[in-house]
VMD Tcl script that draws the C-alpha trace (Angstrom):
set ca {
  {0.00 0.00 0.00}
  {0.92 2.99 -1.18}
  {2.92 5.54 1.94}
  {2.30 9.40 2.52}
  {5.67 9.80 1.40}
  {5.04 8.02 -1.93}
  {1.61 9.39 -2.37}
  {3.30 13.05 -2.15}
  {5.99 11.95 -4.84}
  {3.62 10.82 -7.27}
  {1.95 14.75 -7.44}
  {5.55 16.28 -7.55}
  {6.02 13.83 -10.20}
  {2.73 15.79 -12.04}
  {3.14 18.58 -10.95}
  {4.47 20.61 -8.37}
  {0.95 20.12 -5.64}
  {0.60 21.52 -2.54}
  {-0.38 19.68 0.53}
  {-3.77 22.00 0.84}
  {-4.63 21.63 -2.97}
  {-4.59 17.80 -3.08}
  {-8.11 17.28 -2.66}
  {-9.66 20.23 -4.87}
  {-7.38 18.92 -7.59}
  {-8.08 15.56 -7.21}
  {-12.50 16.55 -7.76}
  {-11.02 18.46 -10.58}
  {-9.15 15.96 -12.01}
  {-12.04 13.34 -11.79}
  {-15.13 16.17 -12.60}
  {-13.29 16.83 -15.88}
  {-12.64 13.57 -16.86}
  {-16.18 12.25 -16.29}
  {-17.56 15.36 -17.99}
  {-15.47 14.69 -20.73}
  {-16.24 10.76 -21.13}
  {-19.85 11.82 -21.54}
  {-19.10 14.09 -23.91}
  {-16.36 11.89 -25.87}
  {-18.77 9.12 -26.30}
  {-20.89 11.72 -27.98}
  {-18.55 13.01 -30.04}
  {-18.14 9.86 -33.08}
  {-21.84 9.92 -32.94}
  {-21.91 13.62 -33.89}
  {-19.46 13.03 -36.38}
  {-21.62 10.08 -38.28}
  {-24.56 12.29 -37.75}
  {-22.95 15.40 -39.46}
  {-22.38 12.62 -42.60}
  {-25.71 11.39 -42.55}
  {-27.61 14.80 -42.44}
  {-25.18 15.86 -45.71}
  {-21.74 17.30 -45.64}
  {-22.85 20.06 -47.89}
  {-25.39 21.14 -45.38}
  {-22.39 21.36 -42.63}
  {-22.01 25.33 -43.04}
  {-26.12 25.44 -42.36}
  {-25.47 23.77 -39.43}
  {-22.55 25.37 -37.75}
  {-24.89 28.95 -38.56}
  {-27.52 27.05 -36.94}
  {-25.35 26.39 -33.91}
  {-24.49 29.85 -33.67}
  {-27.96 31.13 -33.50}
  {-28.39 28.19 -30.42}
  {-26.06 30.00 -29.24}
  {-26.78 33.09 -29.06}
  {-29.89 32.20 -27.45}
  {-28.66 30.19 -24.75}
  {-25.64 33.18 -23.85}
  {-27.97 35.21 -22.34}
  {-29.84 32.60 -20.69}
  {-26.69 31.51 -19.16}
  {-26.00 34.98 -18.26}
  {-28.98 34.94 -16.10}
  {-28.63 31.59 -14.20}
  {-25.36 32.83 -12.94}
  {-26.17 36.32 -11.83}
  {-29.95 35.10 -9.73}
  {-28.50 32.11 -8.90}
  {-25.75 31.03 -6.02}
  {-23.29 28.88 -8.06}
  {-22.81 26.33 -5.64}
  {-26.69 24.91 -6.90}
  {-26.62 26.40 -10.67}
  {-23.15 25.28 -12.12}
  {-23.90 21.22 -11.07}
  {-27.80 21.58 -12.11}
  {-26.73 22.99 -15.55}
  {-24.90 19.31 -15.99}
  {-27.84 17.97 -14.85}
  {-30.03 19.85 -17.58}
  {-27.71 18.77 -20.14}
  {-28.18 14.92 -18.91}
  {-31.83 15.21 -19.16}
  {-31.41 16.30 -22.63}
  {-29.20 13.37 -23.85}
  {-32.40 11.15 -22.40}
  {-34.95 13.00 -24.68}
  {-33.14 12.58 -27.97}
  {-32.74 8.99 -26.92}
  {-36.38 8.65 -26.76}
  {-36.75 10.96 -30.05}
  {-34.00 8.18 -32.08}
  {-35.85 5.46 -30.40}
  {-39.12 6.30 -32.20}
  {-37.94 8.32 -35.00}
  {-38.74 6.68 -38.59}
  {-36.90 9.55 -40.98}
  {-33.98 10.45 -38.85}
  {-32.23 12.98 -41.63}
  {-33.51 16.21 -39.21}
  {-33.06 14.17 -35.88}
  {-29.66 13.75 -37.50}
  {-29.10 17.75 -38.10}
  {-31.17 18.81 -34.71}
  {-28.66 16.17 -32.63}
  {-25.15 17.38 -34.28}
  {-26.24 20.94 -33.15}
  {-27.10 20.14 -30.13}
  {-23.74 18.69 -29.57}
  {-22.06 21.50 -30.74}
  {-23.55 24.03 -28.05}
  {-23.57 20.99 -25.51}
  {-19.98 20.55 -25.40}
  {-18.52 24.10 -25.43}
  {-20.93 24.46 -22.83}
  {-20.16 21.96 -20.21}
  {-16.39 22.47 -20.75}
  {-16.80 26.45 -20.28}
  {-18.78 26.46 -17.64}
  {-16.13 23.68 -15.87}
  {-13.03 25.83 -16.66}
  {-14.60 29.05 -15.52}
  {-14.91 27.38 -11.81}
  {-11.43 26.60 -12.70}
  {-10.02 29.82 -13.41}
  {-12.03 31.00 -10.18}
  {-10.56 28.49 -7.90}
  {-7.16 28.54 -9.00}
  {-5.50 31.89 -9.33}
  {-2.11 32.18 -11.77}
  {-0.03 30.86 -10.28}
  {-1.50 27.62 -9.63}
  {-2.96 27.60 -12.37}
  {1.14 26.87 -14.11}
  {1.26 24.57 -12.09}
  {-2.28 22.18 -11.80}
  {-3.97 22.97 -15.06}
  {-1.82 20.73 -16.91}
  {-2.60 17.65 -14.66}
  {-6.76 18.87 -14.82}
  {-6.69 19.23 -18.25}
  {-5.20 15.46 -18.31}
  {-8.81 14.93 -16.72}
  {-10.26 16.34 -19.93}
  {-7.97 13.83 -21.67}
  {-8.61 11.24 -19.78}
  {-12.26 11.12 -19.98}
  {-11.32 11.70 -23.93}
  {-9.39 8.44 -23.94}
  {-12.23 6.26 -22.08}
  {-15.45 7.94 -24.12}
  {-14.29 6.41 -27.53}
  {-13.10 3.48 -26.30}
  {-16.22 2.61 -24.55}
  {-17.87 3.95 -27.88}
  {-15.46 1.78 -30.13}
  {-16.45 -1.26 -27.98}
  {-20.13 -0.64 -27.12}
  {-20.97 0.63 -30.85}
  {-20.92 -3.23 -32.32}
  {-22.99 -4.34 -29.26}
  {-25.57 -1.76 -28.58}
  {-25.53 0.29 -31.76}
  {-24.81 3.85 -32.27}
  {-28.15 5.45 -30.58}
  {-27.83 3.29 -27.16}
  {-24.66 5.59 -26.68}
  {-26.95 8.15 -25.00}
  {-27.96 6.94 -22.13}
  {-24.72 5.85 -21.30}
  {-23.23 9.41 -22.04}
  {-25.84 10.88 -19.38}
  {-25.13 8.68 -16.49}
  {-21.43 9.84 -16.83}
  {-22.67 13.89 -16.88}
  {-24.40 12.98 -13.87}
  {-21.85 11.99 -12.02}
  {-19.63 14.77 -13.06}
  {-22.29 17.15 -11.66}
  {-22.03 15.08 -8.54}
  {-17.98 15.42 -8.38}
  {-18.36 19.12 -9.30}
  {-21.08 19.66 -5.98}
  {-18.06 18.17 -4.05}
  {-15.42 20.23 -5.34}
  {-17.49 23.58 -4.75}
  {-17.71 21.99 -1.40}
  {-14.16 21.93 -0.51}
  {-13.29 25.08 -2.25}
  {-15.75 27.02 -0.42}
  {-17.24 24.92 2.88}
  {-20.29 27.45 3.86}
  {-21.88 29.61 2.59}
  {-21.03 31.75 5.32}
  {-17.05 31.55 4.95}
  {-15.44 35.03 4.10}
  {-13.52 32.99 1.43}
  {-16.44 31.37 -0.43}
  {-17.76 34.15 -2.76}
  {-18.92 31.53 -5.20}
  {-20.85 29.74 -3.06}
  {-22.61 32.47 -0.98}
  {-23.68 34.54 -3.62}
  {-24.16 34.54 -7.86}
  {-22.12 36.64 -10.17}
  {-22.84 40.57 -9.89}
  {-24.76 41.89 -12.93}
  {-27.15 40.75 -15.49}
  {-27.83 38.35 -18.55}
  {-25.77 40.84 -20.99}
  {-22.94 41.95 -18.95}
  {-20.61 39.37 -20.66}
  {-21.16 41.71 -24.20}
  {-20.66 44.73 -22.41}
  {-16.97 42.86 -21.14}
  {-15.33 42.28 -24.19}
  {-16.21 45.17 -25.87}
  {-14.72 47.47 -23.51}
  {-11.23 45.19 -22.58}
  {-9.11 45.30 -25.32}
  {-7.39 41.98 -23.41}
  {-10.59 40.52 -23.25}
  {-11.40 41.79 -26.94}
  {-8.13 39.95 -28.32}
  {-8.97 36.75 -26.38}
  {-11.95 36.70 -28.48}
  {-10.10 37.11 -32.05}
  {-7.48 34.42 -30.82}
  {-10.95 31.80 -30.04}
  {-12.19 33.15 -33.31}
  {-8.98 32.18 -34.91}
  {-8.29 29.27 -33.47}
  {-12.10 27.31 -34.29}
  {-11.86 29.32 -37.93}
  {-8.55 26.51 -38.20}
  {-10.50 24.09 -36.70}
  {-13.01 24.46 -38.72}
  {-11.64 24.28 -42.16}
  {-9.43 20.89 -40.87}
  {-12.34 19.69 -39.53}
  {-14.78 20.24 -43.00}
  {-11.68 18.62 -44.69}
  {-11.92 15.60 -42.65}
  {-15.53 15.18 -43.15}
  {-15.23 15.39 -46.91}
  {-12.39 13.61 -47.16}
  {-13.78 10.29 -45.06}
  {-16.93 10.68 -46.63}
  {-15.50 9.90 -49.86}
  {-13.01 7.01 -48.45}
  {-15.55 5.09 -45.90}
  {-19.08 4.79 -46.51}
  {-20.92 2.83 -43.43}
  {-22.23 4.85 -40.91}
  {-20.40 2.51 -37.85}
  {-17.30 2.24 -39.28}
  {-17.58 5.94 -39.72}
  {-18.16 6.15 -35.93}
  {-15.43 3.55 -35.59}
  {-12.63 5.27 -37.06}
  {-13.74 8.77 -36.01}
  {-13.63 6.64 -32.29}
  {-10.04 5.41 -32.93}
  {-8.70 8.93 -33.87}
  {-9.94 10.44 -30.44}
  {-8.77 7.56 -28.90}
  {-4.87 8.19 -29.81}
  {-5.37 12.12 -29.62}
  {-6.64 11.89 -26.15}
  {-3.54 9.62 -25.16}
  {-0.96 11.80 -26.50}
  {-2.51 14.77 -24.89}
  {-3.17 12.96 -21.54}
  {0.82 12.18 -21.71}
  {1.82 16.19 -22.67}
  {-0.82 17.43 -20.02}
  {0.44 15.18 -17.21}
  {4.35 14.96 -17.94}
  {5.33 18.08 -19.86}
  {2.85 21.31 -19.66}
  {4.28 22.81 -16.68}
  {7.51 21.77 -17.44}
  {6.73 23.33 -21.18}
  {6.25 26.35 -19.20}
  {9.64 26.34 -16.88}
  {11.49 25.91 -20.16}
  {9.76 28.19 -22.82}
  {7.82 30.29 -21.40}
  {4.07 30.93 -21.86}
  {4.85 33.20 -25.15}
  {6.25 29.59 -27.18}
  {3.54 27.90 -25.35}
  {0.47 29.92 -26.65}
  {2.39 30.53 -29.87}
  {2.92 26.57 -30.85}
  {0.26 25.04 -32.29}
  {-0.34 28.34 -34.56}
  {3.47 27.51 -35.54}
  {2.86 23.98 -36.11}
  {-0.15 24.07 -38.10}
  {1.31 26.25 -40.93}
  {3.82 23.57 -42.08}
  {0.45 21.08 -41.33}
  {-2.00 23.26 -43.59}
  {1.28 22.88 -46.02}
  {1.25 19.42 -46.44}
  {-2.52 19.17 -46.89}
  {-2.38 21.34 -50.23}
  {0.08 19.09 -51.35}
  {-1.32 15.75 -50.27}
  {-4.84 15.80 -49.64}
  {-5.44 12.00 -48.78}
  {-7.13 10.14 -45.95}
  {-3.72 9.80 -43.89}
  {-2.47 13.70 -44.29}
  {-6.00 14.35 -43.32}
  {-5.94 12.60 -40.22}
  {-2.45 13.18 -39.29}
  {-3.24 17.10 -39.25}
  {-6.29 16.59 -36.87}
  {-4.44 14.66 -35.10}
  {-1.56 17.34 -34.62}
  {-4.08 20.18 -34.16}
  {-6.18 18.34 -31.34}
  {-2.88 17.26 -29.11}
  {-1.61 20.83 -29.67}
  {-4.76 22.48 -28.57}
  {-5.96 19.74 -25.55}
  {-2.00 19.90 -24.38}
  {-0.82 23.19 -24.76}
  {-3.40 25.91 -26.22}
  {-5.91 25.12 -24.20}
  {-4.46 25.14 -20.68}
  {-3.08 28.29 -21.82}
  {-5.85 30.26 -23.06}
  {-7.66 28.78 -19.57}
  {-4.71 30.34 -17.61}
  {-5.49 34.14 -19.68}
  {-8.53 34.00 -17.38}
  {-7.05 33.66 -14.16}
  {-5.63 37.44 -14.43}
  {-9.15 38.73 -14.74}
  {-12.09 40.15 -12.27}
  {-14.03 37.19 -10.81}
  {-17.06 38.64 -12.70}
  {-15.57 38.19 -16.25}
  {-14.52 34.75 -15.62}
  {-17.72 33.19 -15.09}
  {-19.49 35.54 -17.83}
  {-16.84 37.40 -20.52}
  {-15.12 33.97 -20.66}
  {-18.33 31.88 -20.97}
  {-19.29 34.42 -23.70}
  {-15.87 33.68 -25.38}
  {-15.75 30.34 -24.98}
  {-18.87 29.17 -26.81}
  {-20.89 32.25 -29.08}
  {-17.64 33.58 -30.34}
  {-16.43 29.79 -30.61}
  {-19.08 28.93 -32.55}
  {-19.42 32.32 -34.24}
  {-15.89 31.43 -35.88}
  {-16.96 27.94 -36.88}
  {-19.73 29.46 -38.63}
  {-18.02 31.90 -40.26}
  {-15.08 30.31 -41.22}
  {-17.97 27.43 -42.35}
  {-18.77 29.58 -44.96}
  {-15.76 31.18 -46.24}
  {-14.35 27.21 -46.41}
  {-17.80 26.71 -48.66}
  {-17.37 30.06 -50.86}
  {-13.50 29.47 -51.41}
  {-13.64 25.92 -52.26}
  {-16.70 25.95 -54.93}
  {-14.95 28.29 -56.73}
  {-11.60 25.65 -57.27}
  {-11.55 22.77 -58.84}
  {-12.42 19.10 -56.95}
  {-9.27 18.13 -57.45}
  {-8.29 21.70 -55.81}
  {-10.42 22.32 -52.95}
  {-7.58 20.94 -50.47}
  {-5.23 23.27 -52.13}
  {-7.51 26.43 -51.54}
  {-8.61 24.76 -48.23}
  {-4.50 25.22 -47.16}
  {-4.10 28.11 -48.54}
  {-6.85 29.51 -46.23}
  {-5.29 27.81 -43.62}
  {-2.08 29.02 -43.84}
  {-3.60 32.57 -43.67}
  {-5.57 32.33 -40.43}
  {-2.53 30.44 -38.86}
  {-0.41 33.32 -39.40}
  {-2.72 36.14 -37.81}
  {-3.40 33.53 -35.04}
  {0.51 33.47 -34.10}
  {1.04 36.60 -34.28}
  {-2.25 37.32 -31.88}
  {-0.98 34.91 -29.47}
  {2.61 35.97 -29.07}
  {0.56 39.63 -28.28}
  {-1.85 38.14 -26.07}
  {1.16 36.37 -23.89}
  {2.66 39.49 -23.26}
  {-0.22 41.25 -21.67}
  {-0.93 38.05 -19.79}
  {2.47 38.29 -18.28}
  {1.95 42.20 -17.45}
  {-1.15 41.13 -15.68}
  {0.12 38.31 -13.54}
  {3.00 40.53 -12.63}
  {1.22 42.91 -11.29}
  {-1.57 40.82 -9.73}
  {1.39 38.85 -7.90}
  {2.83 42.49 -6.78}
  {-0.37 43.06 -5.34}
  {-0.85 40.00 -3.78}
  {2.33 40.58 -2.08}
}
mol new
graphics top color blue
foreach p $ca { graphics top sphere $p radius 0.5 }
foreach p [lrange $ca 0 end-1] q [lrange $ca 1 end] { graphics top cylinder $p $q radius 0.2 }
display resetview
């Protein structure tokens, strides 16, 4: 059995964890990665169902998502500021869960399932930014900067965790159950995330009554459309937003690639969900390693300038090789290389730009950022992808597709190196403060 002594090496090993942060990281660690099996089981299925509902019809539904979106932003908005978050952030997992059970019910009994199909992959869409915003603003509010080099690494290998389990339990189960018995499955899991997360509020924040537990005493100051009013008038804020809309624009024109390119190369709808399962799989494994064993050591060495500014790097020579080889394996190979990037490094990152910012803008601007202007850029980018590649050639579109690429990828790095400099003012001069 496993000593105190070896129990404490194991999270230097990780990452450099305190003695008092132990338990809050450990609910982290476990909310995120049973969030993110629910969601990763859901994720091949939303993939098949984007190819069954038409891959022309894509850009219709990424515009689609966007409007879901901007419905939902305000709503959100308003849960947070009536509502204590100790009882709102859990019971909006729990919302989600109950969701997953309807469209069971509506697949169960569907005959025609071509809109079910397009209905489902946006729900998906605005379900999983969602969830995972609304998990790393309780993040960013829990952690300050400083912690936040060191844990967010090893919670973000929750993230990856739960993405390795979801399509493995989706690769096996698919063959058994089928494709729409997923559900179910995927709800029990966002359950018990909404369980872990009630226990990590908890420990953060005891009472209600606690001078230290703003988030559980009382909900966010303001109102439903404070979060517009945010980024507008923070240029930091403002260039977070351009660097989200940059980075989905890239992974949307990879990801319409994909889709077009499979379509053409496999043909049944569970093999689809198959091989878009095996591809998550392997992602999720070689972030889990980078988030675990070398993001805050990525940090000590580079600096957080090279680690914001990498995947933007990385994906220009990818984009590259795509014009020049647009077949199955260059296809996946750049999602592939994109996903690790962003689940290891960019993401942890752009989570850490948060932790520099008033409590209020965490739970709102970020939220605002993190899924309307998220799916803002997949619809937009949707649609230049569209417009640019129906005027080339078939045996061109991957050419135009990298070209575009290429383009977006350059304004992205140069965005990020900014952004990493003002981060670095900020947590300077919060730490002075602090002091």
């Amino acid at each position: 059995m496993a000593t105190t002594a070896d129990q404490a090496a194991l999270w230097q090993r990780l990452a450099d964890v305190k003695p008092a942060e132990r338990r809050a990281l450990g609910y982290a660690f476990f909310c995120a990665a049973a969030m993110f099996t629910a969601y990763a089981i859901l994720r091949p299925v939303r993939e098949t169902m984007g190819i069954t509902s038409g891959v022309r019809n894509l850009p219709a539904l990424f515009w689609a998502t966007f409007a879901c979106m901007l419905i939902a932003q305000p709503i959100y908005g308003w849960l947070v500021s009536r509502y204590p978050l100790r009882r709102i952030l859990p019971q909006i997992y729990l919302l989600f869960a109950a969701m997953l059970l309807g469209f069971y019910g509506w697949f169960f009994f569907a005959q025609d399932q071509t809109w079910i199909a397009r209905t489902y992959f946006v729900w998906v869409s605005v379900f999983n930014l969602f969830i995972v915003a609304v998990f790393w603003s309780l993040m960013a509010d829990v952690f300050d900067s400083e912690q936040a080099a060191r844990l967010f690494g090893v919670i973000a290998g929750g993230i990856s965790t739960g993405g390795l389990l979801g399509p493995a339990l989706a690769t096996h189960l698919t063959p058994l159950i089928g494709t729409i018995n997923l559900l179910p499955v995927s709800a029990a899991l966002l359950a018990l995330s909404a369980l872990i997360m009630s226990r990590l509020i908890g420990v953060r924040w005891p009472t209600a009554e606690a001078e230290h537990a703003p988030a559980s005493a009382r909900a966010v100051q303001g109102n439903a459309w404070d979060a517009f009013r945010q980024v507008l008038r923070s240029p930091y804020l403002a260039g977070i937003s351009v660097f989200v809309l940059l980075l989905t624009s890239v992974s949307t024109v990879l990801y319409l690639e994909q889709q077009r390119i499979v379509a053409g190369a496999v043909a049944d709808r569970d093999s689809q969900t198959v091989l878009f399962a095996r591809i998550d799989f392997w992602v999720q494994a070689a972030s889990l390693i980078t988030q675990f064993f070398l993001f805050s050591r990525l940090l000590k060495w580079f600096g957080f300038t090279a680690a914001l500014s990498a995947v933007p790097a990385l994906l220009i020579i990818a984009f590259a090789l795509l014009s020049a080889t647009p077949s199955l394996a260059v296809i996946v190979g750049a999602m592939m290389a994109r996903r690790i990037g962003e689940y290891g490094i960019t993401r942890p990152c752009r989570d850490m730009l948060f932790t520099v910012v008033p409590r209020e803008e965490k739970y709102k601007a970020k939220n605002l950022i993190d899924t309307f202007v998220y799916r803002g850029g997949d619809a937009l980018s949707a649609s230049a992808y569209a417009a640019i590649t129906a005027l080339a050639a078939s045996q061109s579109q991957a050419v135009a597709a990298g070209g575009m690429g290429v383009v977006l990828c350059l304004l992205w790095l140069v965005l990020a190196l900014w952004l990493a400099s003002r981060f670095q003012t900020r947590a300077r001069e919060a730490s002075a403060s602090r002091a």
